[in-house]
Backbone as JSON, one array per atom type, in Angstrom:
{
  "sequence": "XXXXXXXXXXXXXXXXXXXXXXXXXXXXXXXXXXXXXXXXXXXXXXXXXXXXXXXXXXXXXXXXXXXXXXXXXXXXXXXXXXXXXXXXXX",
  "N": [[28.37, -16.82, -16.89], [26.09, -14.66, -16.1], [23.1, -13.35, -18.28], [20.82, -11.02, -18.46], [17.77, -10.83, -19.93], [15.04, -8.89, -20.57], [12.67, -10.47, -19.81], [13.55, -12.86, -19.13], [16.26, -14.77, -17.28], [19.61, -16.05, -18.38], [22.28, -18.16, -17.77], [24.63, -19.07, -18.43], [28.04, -21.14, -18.33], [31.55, -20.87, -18.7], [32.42, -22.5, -20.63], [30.8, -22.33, -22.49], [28.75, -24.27, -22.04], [25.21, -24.35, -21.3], [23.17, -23.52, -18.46], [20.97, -23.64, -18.51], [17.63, -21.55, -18.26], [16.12, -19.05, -16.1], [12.92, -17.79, -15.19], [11.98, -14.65, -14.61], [9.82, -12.43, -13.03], [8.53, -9.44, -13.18], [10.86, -8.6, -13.94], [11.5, -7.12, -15.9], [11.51, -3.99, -15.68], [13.39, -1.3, -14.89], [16.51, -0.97, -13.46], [16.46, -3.63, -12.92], [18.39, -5.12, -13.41], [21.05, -3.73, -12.56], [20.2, -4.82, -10.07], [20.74, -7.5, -9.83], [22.9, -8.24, -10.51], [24.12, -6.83, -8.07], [23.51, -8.62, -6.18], [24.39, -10.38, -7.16], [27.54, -9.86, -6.92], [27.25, -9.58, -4.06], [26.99, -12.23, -3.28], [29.89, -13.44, -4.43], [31.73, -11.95, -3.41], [31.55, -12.98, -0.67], [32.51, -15.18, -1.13], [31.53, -17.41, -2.47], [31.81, -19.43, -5.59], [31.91, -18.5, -9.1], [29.85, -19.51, -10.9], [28.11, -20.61, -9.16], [27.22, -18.39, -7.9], [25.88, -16.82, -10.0], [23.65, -18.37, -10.31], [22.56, -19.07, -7.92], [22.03, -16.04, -7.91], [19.99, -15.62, -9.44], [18.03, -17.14, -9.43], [17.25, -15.58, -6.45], [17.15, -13.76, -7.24], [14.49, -13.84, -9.38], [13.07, -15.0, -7.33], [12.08, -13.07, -5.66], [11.14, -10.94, -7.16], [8.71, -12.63, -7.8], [7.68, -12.37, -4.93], [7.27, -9.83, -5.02], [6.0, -8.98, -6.98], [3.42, -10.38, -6.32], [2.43, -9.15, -4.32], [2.15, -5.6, -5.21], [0.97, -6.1, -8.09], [1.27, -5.5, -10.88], [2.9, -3.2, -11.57], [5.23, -3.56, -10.63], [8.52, -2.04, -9.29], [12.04, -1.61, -9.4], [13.32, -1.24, -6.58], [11.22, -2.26, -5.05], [11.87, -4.63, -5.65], [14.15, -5.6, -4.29], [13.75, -4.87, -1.61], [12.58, -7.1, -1.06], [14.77, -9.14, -0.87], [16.04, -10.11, 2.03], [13.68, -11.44, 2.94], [13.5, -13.26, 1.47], [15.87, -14.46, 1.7], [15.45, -15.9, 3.69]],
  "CA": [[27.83, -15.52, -17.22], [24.66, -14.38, -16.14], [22.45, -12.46, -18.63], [19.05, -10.5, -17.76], [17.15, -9.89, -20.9], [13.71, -8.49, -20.19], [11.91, -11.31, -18.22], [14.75, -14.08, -18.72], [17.36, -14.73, -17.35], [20.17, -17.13, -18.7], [23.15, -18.74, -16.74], [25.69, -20.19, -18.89], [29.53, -21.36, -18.16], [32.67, -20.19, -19.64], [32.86, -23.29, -21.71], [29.44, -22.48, -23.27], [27.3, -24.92, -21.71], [23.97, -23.83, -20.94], [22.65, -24.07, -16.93], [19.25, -23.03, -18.25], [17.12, -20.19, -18.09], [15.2, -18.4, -15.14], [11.66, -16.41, -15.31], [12.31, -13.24, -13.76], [8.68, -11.91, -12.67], [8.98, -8.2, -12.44], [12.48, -8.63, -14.45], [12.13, -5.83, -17.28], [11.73, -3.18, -15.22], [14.22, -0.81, -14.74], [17.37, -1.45, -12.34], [16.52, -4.84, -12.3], [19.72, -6.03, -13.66], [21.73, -3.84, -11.5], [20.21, -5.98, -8.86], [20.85, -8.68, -10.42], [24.54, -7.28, -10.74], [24.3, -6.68, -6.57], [22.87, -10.03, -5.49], [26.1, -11.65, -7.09], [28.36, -9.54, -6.66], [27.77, -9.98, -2.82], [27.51, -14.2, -3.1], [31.29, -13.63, -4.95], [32.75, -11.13, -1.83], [31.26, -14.27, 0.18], [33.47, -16.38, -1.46], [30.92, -18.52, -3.69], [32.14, -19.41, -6.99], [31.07, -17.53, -10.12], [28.91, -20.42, -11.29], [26.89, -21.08, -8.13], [26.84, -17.03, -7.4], [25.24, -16.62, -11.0], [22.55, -19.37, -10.09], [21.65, -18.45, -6.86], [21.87, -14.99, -7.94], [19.1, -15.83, -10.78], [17.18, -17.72, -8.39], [17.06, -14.87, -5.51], [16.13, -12.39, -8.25], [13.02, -14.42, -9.66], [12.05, -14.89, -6.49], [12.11, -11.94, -4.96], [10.47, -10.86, -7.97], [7.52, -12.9, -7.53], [7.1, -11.81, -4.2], [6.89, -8.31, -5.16], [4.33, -8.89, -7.93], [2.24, -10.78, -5.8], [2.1, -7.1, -2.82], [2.06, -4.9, -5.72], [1.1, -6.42, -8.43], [2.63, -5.37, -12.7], [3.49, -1.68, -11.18], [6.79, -3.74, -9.56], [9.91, -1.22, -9.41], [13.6, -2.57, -8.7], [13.05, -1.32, -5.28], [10.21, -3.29, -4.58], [12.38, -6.32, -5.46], [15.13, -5.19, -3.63], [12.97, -4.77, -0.53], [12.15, -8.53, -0.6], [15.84, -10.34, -0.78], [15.77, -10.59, 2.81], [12.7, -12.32, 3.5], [13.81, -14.6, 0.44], [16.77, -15.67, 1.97], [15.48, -16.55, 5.06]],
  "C": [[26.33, -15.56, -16.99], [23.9, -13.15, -17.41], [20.92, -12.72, -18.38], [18.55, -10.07, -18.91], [15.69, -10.18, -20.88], [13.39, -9.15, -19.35], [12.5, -12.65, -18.34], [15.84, -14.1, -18.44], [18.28, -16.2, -17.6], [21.54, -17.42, -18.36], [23.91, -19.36, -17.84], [27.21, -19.98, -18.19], [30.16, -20.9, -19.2], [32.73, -21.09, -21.01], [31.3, -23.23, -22.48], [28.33, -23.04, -22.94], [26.53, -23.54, -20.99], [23.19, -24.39, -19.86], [21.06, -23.58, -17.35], [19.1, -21.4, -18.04], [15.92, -20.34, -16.65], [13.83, -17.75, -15.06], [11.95, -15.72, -14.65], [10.78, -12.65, -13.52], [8.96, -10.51, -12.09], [10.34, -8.12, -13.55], [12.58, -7.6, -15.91], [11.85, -4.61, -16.77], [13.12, -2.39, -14.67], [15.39, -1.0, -13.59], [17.25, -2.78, -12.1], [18.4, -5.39, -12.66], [20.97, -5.67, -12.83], [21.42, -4.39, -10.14], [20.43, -7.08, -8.92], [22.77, -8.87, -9.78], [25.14, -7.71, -8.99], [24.5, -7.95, -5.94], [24.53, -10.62, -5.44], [26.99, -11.29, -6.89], [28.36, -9.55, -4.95], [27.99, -11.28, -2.41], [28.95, -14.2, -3.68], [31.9, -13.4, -3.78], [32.33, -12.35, -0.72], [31.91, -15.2, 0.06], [32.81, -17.7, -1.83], [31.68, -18.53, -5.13], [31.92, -19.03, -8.19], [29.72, -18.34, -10.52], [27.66, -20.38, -10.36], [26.24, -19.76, -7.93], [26.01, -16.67, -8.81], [23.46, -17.65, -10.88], [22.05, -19.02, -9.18], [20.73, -17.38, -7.03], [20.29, -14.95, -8.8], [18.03, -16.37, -9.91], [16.39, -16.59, -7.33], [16.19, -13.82, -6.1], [14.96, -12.61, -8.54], [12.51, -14.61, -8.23], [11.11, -14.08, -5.74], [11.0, -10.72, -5.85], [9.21, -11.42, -8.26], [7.0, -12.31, -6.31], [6.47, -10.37, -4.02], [5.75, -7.72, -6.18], [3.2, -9.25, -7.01], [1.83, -9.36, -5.15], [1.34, -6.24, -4.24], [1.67, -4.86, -7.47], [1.87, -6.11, -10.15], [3.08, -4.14, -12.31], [4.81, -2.23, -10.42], [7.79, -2.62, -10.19], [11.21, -2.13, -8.48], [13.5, -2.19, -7.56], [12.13, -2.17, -4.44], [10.78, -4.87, -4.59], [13.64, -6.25, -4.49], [14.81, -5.46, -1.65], [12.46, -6.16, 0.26], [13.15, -9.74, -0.37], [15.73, -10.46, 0.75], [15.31, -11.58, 3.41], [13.05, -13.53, 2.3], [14.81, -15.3, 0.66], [16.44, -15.94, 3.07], [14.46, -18.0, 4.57]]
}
């Protein structure tokens, strides 16, 4: 399970363990979590595993999320992070 609350996000397994937490930069702004939501729900239709697609997904988001503070900097909107998965997965 991934949860997004405000500017953390936290990754645990079914059996409870705890994969850690994420900084989300940019991450309490609005829509972030349905991007959050997006990210993994396209690493699943890819045929990643929930676990790894929750990690990545957490990963792609903070990053993508830094990059968009840095351009623009505390005015980020979920579009602005949205705008940057691309260049973050390359």
């Amino acid at each position: 399970m991934a949860r997004l609350q405000q500017t953390l996000l936290n990754v645990t397994e079914e059996s409870g363990h705890d994969n850690g937490r994420v900084g989300i930069v940019g991450g309490s702004v609005a829509g972030t979590g349905d991007t959050m939501a997006g990210i993994v729900a396209s690493l699943l239709g890819q045929g990643m595993e929930r676990r790894e697609a929750a990690e990545l997904g957490a990963w792609l988001l903070g990053k993508t999320g830094e990059l968009a503070t840095a351009e623009y900097g505390p005015g980020v909107v979920a579009t602005d992070v949205i705008e940057r998965i691309p260049r973050t997965i390359r």
